[in-house]
N, CA, C and O atoms as a Maestro MAE file, in Angstrom:
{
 s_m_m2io_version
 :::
 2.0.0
}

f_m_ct {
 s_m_title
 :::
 protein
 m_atom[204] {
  # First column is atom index #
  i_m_mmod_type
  r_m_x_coord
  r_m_y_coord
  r_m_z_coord
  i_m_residue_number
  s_m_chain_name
  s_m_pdb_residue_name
  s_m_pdb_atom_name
  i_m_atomic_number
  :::
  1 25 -20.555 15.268 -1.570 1 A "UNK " " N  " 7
  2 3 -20.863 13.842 -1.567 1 A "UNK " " CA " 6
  3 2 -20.003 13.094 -2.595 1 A "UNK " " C  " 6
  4 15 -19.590 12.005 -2.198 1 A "UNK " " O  " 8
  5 25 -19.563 13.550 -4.145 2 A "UNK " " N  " 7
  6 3 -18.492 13.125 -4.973 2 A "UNK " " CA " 6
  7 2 -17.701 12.980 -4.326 2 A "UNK " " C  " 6
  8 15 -17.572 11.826 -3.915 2 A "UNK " " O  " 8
  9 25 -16.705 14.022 -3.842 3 A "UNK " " N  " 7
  10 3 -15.853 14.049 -3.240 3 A "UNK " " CA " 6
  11 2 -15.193 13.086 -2.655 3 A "UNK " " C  " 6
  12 15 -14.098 12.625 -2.978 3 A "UNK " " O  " 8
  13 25 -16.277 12.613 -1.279 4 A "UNK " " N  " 7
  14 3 -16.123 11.554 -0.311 4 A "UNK " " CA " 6
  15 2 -16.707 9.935 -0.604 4 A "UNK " " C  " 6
  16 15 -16.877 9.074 0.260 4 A "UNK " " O  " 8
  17 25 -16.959 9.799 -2.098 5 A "UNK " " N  " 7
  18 3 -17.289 8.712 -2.569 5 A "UNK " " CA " 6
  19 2 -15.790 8.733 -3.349 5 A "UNK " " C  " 6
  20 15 -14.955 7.898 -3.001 5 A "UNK " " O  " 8
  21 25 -15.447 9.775 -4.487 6 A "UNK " " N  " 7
  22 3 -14.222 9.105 -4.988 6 A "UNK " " CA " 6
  23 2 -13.214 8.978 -3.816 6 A "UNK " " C  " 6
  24 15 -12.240 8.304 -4.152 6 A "UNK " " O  " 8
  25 25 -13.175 9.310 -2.873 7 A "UNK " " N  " 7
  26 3 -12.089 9.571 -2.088 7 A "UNK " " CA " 6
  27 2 -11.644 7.858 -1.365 7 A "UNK " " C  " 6
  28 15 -10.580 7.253 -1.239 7 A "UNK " " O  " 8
  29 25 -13.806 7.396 -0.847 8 A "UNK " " N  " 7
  30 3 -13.645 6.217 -0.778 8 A "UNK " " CA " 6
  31 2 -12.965 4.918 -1.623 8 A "UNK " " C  " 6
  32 15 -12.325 3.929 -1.264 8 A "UNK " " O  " 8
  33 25 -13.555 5.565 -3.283 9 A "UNK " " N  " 7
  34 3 -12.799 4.435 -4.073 9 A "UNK " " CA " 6
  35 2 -11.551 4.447 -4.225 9 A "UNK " " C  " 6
  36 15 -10.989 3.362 -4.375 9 A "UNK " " O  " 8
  37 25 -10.707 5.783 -4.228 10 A "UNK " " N  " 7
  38 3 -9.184 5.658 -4.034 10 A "UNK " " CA " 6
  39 2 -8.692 4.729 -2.989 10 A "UNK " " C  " 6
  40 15 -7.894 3.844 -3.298 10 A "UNK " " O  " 8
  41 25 -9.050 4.848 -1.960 11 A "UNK " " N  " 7
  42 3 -8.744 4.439 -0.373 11 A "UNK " " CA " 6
  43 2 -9.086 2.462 -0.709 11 A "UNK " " C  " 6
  44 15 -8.389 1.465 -0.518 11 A "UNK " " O  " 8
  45 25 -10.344 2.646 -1.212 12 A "UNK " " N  " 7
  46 3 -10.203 0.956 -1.662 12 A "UNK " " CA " 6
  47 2 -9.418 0.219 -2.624 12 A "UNK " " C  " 6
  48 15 -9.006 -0.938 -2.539 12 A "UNK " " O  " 8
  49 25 -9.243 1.230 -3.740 13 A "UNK " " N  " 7
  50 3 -8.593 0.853 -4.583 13 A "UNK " " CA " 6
  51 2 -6.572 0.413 -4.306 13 A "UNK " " C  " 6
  52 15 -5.972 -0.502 -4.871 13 A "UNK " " O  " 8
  53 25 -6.114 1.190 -3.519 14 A "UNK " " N  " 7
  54 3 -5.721 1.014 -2.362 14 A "UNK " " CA " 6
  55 2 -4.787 0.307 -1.534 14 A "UNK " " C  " 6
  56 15 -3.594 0.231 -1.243 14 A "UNK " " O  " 8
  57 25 -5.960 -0.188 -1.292 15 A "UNK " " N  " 7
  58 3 -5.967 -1.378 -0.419 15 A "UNK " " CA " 6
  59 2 -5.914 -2.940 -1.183 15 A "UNK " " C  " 6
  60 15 -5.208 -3.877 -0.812 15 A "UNK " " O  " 8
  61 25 -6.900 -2.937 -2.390 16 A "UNK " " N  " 7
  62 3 -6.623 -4.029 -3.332 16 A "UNK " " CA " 6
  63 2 -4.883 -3.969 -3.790 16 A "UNK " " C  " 6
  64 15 -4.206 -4.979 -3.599 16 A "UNK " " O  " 8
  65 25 -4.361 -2.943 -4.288 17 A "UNK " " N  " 7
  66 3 -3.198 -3.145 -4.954 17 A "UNK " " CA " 6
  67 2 -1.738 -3.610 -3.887 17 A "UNK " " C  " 6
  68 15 -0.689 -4.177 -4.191 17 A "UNK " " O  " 8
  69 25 -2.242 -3.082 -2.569 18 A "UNK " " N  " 7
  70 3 -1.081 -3.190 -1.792 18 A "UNK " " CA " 6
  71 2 -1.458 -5.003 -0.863 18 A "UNK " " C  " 6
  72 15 -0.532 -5.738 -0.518 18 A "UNK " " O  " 8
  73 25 -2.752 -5.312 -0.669 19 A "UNK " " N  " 7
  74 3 -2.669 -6.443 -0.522 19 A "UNK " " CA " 6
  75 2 -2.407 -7.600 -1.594 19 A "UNK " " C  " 6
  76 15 -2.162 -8.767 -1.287 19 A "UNK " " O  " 8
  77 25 -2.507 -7.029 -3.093 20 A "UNK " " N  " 7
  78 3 -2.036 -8.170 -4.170 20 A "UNK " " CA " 6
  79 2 -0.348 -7.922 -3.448 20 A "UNK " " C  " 6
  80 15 0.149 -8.767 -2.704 20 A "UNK " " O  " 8
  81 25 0.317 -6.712 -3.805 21 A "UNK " " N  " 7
  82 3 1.780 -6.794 -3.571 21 A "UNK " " CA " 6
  83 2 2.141 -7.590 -2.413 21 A "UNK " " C  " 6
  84 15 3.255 -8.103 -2.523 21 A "UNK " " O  " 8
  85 25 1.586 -7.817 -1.442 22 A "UNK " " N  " 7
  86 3 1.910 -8.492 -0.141 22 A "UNK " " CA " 6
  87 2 1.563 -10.026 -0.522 22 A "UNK " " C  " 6
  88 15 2.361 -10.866 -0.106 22 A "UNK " " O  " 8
  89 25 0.732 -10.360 -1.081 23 A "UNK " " N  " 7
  90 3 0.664 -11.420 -1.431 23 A "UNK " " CA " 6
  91 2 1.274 -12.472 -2.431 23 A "UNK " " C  " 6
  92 15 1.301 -13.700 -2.505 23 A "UNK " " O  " 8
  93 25 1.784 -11.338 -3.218 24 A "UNK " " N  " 7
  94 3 3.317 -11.892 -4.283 24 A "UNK " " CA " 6
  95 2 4.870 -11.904 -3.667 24 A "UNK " " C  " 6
  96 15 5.911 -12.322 -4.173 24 A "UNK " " O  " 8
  97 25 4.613 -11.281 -2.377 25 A "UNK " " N  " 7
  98 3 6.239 -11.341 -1.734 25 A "UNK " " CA " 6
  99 2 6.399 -13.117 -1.060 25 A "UNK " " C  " 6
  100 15 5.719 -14.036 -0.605 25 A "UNK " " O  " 8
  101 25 8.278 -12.615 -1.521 26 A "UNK " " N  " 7
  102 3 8.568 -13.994 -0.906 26 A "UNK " " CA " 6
  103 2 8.847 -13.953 0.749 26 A "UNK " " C  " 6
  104 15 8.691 -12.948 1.442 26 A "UNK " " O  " 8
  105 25 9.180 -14.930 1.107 27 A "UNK " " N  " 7
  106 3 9.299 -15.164 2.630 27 A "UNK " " CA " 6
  107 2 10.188 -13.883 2.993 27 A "UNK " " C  " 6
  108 15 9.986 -12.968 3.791 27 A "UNK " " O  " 8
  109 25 11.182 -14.135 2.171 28 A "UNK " " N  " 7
  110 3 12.710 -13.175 2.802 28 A "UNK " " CA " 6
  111 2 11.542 -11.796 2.824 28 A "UNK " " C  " 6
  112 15 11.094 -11.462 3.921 28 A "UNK " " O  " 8
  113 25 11.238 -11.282 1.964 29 A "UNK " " N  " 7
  114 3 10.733 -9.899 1.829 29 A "UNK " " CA " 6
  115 2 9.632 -9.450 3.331 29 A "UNK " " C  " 6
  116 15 9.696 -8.632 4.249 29 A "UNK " " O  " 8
  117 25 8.687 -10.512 2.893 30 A "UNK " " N  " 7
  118 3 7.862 -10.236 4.231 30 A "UNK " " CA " 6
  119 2 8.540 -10.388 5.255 30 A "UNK " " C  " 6
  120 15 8.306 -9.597 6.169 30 A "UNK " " O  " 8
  121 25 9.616 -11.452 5.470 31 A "UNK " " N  " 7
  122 3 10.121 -10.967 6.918 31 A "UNK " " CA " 6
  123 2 11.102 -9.783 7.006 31 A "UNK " " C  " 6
  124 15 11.616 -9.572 8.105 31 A "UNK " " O  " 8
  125 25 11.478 -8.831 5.758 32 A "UNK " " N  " 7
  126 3 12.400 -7.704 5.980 32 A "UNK " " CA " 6
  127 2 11.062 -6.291 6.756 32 A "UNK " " C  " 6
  128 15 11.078 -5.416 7.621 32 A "UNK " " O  " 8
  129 25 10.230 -6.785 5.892 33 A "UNK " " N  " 7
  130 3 8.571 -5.889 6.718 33 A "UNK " " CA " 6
  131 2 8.097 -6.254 8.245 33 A "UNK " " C  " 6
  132 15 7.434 -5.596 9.047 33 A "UNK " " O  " 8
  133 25 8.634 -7.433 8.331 34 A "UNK " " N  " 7
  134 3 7.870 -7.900 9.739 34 A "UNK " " CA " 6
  135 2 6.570 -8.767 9.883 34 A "UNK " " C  " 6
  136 15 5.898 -8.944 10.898 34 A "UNK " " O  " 8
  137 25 6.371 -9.289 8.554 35 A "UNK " " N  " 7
  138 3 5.383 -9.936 8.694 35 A "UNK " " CA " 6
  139 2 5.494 -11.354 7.980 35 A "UNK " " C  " 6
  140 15 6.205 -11.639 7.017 35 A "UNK " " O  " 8
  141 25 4.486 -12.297 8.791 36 A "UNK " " N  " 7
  142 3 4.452 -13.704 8.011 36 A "UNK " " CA " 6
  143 2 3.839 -13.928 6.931 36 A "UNK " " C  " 6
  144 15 2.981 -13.055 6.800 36 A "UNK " " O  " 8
  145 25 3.823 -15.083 5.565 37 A "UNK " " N  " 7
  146 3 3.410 -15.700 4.770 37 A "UNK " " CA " 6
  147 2 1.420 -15.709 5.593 37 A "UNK " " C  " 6
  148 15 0.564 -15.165 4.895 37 A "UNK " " O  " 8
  149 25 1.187 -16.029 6.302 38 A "UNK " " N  " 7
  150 3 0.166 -16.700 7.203 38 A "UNK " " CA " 6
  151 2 -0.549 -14.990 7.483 38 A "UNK " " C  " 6
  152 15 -1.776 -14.918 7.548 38 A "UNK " " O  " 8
  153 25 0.155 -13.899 7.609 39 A "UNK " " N  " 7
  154 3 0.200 -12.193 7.709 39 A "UNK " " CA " 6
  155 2 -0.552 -12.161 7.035 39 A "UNK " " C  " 6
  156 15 -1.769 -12.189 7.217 39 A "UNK " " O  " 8
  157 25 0.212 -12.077 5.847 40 A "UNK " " N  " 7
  158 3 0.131 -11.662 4.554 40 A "UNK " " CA " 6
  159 2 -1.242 -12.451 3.598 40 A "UNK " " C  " 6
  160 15 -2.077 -11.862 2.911 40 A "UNK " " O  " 8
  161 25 -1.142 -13.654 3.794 41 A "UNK " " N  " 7
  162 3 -2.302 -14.595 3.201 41 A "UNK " " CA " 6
  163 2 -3.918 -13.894 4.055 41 A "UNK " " C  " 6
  164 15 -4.992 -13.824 3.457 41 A "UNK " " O  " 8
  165 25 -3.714 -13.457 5.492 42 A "UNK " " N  " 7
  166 3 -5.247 -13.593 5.889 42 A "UNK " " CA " 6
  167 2 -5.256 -12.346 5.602 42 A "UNK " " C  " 6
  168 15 -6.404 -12.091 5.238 42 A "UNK " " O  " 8
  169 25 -4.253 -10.892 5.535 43 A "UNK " " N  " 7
  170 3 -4.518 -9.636 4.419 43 A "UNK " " CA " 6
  171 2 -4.888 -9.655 3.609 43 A "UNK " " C  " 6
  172 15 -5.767 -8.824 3.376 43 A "UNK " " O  " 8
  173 25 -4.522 -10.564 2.622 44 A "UNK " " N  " 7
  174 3 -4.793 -10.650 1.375 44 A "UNK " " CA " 6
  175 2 -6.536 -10.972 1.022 44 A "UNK " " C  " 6
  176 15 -7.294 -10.505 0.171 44 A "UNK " " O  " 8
  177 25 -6.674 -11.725 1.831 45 A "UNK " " N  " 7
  178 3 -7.703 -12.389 1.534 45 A "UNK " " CA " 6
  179 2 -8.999 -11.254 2.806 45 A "UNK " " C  " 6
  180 15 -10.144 -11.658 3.005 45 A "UNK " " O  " 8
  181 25 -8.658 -10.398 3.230 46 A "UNK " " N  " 7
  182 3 -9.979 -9.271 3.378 46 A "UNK " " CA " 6
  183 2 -10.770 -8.835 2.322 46 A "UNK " " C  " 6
  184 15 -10.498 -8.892 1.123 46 A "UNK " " O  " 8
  185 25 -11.632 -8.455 2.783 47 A "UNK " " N  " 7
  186 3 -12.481 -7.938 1.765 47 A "UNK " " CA " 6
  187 2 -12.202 -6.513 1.559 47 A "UNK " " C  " 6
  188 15 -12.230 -5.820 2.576 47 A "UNK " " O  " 8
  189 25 -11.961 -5.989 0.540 48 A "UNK " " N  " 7
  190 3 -11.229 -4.297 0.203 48 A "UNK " " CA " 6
  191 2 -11.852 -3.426 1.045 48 A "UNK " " C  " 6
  192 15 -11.317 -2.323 1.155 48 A "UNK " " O  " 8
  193 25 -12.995 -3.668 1.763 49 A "UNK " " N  " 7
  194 3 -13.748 -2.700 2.087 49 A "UNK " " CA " 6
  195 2 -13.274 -2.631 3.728 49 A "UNK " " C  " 6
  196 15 -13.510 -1.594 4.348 49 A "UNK " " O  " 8
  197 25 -12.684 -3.629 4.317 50 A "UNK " " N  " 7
  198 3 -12.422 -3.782 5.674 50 A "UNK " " CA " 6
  199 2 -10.973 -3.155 5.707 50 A "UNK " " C  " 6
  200 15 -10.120 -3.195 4.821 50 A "UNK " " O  " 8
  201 25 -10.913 -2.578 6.928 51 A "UNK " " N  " 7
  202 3 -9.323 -1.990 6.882 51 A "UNK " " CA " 6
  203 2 -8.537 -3.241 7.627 51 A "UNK " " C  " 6
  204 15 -7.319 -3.194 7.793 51 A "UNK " " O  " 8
  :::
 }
 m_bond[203] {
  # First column is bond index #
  i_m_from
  i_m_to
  i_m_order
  :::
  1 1 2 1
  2 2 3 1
  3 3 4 2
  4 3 5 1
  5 5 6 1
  6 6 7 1
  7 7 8 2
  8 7 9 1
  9 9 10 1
  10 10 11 1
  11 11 12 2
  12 11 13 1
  13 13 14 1
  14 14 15 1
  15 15 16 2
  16 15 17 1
  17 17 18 1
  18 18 19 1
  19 19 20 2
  20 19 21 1
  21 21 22 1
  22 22 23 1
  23 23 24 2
  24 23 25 1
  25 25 26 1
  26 26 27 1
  27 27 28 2
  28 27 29 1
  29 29 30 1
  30 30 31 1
  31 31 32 2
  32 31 33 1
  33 33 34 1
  34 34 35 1
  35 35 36 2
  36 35 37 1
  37 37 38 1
  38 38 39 1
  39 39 40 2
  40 39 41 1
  41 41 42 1
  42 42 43 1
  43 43 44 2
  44 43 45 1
  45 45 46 1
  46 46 47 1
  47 47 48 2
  48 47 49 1
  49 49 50 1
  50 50 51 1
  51 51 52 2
  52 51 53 1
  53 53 54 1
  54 54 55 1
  55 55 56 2
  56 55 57 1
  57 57 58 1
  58 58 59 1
  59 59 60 2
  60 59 61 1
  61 61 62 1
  62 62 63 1
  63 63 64 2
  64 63 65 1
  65 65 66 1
  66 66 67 1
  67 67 68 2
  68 67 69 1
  69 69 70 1
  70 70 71 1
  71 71 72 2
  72 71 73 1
  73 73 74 1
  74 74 75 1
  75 75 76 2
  76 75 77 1
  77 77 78 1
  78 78 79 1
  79 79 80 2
  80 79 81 1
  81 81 82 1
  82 82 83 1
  83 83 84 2
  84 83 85 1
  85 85 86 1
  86 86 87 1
  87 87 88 2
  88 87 89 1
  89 89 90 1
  90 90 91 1
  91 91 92 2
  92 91 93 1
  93 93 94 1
  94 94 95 1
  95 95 96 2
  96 95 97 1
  97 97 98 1
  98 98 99 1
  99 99 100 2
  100 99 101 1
  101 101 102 1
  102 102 103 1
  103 103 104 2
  104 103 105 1
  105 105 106 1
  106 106 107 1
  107 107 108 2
  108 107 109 1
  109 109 110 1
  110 110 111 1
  111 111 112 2
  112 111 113 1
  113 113 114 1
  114 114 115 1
  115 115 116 2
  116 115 117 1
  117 117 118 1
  118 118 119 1
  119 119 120 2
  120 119 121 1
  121 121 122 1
  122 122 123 1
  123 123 124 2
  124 123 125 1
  125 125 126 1
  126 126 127 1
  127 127 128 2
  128 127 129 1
  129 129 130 1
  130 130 131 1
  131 131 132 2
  132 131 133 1
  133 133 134 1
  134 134 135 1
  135 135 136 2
  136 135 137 1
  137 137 138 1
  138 138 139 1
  139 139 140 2
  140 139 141 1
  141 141 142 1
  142 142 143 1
  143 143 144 2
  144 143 145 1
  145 145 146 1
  146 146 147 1
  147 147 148 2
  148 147 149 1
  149 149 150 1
  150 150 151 1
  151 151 152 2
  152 151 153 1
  153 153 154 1
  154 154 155 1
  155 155 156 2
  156 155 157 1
  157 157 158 1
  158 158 159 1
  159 159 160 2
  160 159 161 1
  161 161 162 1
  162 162 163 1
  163 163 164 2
  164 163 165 1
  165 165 166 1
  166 166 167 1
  167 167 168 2
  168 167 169 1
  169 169 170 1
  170 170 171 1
  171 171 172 2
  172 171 173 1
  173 173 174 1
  174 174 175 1
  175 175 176 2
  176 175 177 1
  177 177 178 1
  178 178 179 1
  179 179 180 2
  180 179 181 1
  181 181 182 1
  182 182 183 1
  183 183 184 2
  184 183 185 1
  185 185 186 1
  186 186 187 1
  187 187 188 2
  188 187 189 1
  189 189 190 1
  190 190 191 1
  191 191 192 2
  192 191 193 1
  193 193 194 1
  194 194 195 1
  195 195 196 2
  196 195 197 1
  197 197 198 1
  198 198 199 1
  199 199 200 2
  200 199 201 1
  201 201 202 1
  202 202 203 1
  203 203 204 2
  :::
 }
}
């Protein structure tokens, strides 16, 4: 049951750091990824717990 609880908080933890990074890129960057400003903003703004 540890296990699959820290495993969860890694997996969230995660997810917070890579949607801040998406949310500090500039236009050029997100479009070298494939994604929009508008992408990236409604990512950002999930709740950590939603994939």
């Amino acid at each position: 049951m540890i296990k699959i609880l820290k495993a969860k908080q890694q997996l969230w933890q995660t997810r917070i750091t890579s949607r801040n990074h998406l949310r500090q890129m500039d236009k050029r960057l997100l479009k070298d990824i494939g994604i929009t400003q508008v992408d990236a903003l409604n990512e950002f703004r999930k709740p950590f717990w939603r994939a």
